[in-house]
C-alpha positions in Angstrom: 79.9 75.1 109.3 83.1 74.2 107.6 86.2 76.6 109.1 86.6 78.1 105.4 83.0 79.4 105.8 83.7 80.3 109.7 86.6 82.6 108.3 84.1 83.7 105.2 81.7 84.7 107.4 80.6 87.9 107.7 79.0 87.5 110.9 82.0 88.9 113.0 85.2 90.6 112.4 87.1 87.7 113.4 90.2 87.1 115.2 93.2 84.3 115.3 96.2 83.9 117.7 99.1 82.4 116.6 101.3 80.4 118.9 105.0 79.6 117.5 106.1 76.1 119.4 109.7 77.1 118.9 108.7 80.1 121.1 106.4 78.5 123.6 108.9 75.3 124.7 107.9 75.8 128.2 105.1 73.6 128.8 103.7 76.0 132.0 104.4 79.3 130.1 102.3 78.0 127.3 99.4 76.6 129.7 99.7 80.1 131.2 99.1 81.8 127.2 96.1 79.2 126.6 94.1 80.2 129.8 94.7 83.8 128.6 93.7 82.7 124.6 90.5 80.9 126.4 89.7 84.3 128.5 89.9 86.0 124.8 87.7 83.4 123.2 89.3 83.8 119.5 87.9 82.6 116.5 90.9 80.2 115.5 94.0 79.5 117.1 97.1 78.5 114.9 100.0 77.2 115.2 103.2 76.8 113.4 106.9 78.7 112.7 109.4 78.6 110.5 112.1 76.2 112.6 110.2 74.3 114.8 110.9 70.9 115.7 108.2 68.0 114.8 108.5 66.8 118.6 107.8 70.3 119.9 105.1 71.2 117.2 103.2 68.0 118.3 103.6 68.2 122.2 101.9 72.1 121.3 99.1 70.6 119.2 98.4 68.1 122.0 98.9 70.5 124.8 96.3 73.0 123.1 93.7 70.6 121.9 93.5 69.2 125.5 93.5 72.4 126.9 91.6 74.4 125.0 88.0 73.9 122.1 88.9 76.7 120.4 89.2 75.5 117.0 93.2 74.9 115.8 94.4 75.8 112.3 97.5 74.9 111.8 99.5 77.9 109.7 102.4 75.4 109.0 106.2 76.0 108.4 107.3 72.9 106.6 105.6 69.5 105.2 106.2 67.7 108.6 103.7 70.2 110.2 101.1 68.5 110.4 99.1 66.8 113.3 95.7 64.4 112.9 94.5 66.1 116.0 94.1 69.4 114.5 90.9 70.8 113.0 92.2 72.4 110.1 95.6 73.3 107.7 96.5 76.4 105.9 97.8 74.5 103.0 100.3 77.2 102.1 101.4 78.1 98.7 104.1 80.7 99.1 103.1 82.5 95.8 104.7 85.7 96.4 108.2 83.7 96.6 109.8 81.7 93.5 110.8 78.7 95.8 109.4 75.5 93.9 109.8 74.1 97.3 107.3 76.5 99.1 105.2 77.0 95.4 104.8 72.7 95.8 107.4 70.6 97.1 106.5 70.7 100.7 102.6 69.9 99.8 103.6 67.0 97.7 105.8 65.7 100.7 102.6 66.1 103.3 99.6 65.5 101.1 99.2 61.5 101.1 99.3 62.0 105.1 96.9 64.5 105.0 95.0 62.4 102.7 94.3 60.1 105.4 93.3 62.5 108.8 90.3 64.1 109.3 91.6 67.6 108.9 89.9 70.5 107.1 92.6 71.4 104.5 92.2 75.3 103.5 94.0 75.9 100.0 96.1 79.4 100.9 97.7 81.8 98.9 100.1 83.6 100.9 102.3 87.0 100.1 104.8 87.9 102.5 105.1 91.5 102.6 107.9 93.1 103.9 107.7 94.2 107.7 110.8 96.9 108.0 113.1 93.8 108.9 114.1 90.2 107.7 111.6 87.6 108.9 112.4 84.0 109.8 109.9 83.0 106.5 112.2 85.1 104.2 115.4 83.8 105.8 114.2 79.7 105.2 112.1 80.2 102.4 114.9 81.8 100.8 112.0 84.1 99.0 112.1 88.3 98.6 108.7 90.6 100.1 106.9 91.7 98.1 107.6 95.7 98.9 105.0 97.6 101.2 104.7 100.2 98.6 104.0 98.1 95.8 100.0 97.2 96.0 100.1 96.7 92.2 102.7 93.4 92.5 100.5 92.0 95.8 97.2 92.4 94.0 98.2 91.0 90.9 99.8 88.0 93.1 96.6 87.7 94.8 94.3 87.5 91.7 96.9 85.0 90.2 96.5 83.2 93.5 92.6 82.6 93.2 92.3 81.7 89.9 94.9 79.0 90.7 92.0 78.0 93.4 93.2 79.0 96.1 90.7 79.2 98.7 92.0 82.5 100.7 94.6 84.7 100.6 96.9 85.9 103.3 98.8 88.8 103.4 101.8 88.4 106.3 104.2 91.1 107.1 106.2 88.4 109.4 106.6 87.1 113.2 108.1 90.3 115.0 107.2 93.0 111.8 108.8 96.3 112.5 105.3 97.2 109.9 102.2 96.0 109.7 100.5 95.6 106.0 99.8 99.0 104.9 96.1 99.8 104.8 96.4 100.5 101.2 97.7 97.4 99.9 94.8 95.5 102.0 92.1 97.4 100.4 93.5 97.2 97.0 93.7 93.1 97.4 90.7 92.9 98.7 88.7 94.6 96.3 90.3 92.8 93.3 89.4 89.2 94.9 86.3 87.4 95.5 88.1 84.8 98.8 88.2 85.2 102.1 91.8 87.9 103.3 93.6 86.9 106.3 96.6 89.3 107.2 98.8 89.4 110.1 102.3 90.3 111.1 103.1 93.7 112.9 100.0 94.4 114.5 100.5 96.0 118.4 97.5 98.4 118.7 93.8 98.0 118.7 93.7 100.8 116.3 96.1 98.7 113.5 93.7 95.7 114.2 90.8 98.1 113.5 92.2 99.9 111.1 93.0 96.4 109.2 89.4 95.1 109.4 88.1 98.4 108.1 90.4 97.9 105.4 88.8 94.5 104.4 90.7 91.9 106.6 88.4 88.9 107.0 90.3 87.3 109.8 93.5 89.0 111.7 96.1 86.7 112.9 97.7 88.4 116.7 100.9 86.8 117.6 103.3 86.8 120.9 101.8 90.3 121.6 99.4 89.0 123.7 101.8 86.6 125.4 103.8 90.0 126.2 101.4 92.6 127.4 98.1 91.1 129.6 96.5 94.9 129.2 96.5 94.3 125.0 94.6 91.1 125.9 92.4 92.7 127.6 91.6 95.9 125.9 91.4 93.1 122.4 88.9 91.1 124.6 86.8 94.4 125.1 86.9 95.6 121.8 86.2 92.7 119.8 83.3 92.3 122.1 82.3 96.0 120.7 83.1 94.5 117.4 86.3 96.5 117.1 
């Protein structure tokens, strides 16, 4: 099964962790997260930020795939993301934004590598919504959020965003999101498009994460939260074993 059907599936409501290598610099601290990730047992792991250094964002690839089978999706920042070790890309398209740079540029820059490794590339059309505060994507991609209140612009985004071809579409409300994606604006997208919806950013509670899949999230992406509370991990671990 191809990671695109994994996250189609309907199987399970499925779950990824991120991990930010600008965030995890401390090789022990990060060992430390992965035995926790393994205990989880998460669908997908990615990895990837907005400012991370290549050296550091390949030391984390390498850490995590020796480390960890847990398949690794990387959710990349910029065209030099990119590892042949990896299983699979979000090949962002930042169509929410107006940046030719984030629309295309960065994908022309990385796609003859890519070309050449054995790594599952995942067409992605991605909407940053806003989260209640500037995010790191906003501040580099130099691109506005679509508003939490405005379901209308993110579902007309989203259509445009499959018949383009994207593959999936992912809804983010940012690393550190004061707000998760309102429940709303996930059920409107997902009932106007036939792809897979990932959406992360903001969520803290098993309730939001529940809440989110009952709104029609395909695959939620958990970041440092379960870096910064062991008891989230654990109540996460229980509940997706009760299927949220």
């Amino acid at each position: 099964m191809s990671l695109l059907e994994k996250i189609s599936s309907n199987k399970n409501q499925k779950i990824a962790v991120l991990i930010d290598p600008d965030k995890n610099q401390d090789e022990q601290k990060l060992v430390c997260l992965l035995e926790k990730i393994n205990i989880l047992d998460p669908a997908f792991i990615f990895v990837g930020g907005s400012t991370v250094d290549v050296s550091q964002f390949n030391k984390t690839v390498e850490l995590i795939k020796q480390l960890t089978s847990i398949p690794l999706i990387i959710f990349p920042g910029s065209h030099n993301q990119i590892h042949e070790k990896a299983d699979g890309i979000l090949f962002l398209s930042l169509i929410s934004g107006r940046n030719p740079d984030y629309l295309i540029g960065h994908h022309v820059e990385a796609a003859h590598l890519l070309k050449k490794m054995n790594v599952e590339v995942i067409p992605t059309g991605y909407l940053l919504i806003d989260g209640g505060k500037n995010s790191s994507v906003q501040y580099v991609s130099q691109t506005t959020p679509i508003p939490s209140d405005q379901e209308n612009i993110a579902v007309k985004t989203a259509i445009a965003g499959e018949m383009l071809g994207m593959k999936t579409i992912f809804l983010d409300a940012g690393s550190g999101a004061l707000n998760s994606v309102p429940e709303k604006m996930i059920r409107e997208v997902k009932k106007n498009i036939s792809i897979p919806l990932i959406v992360g950013g903001g969520l803290k509670t098993i309730e939001q994460i529940k809440n989110t899949f009952d709104s029609g999230a395909d695959l939620v992406v958990i970041g440092n939260k379960i870096e910064d509370d062991i008891d989230f991990m654990l109540d996460l671990m229980h509940a997706t074993k009760k299927q949220i």
